[in-house]
N, C-alpha and C positions, 0 to 999 in steps of 0.2 A: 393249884393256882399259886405259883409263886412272886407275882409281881405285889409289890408294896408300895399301897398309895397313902395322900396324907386326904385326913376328911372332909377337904372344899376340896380334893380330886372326888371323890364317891360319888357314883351315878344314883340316880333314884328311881328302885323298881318299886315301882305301884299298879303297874298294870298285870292282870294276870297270867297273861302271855306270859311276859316279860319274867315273870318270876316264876315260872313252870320252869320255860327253856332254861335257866339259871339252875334250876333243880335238877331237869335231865342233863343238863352238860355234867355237872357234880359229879353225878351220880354213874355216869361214862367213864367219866375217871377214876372211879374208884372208891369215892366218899361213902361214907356209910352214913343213916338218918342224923345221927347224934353230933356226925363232924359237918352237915352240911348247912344248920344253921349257924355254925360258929365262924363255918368257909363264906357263906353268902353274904353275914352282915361284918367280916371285917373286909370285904370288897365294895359293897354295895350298903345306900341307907333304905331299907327293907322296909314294904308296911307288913309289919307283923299280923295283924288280924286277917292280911290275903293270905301268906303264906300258912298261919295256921289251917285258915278253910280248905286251903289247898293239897296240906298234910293230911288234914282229917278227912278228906273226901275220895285219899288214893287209899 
């Protein structure tokens, strides 16, 4: 993902759809575990405690 936004651009994923399909897109492309939360939250403001559950449950 190389487009660059500024922080009142960031969408806010809270739902866990929404931050699944964020995870498999990532992950489509080639991100590995350790670059896709660094990739997700400088695109997106993340609720950290879904994506963690969401990490620990795959």
């Amino acid at each position: 993902m190389e487009t660059f936004f500024e922080d009142y651009q960031k969408r806010r994923l809270v739902e866990r759809v929404d931050i699944l399909t964020a995870i498999n897109i990532l992950r489509s492309q080639g991100y590995d575990e350790d670059e896709i939360i660094t990739e997700i939250t400088r695109v997106f403001y993340v609720d950290l405690d879904e994506y963690n559950d969401l990490v620990r449950a795959a």
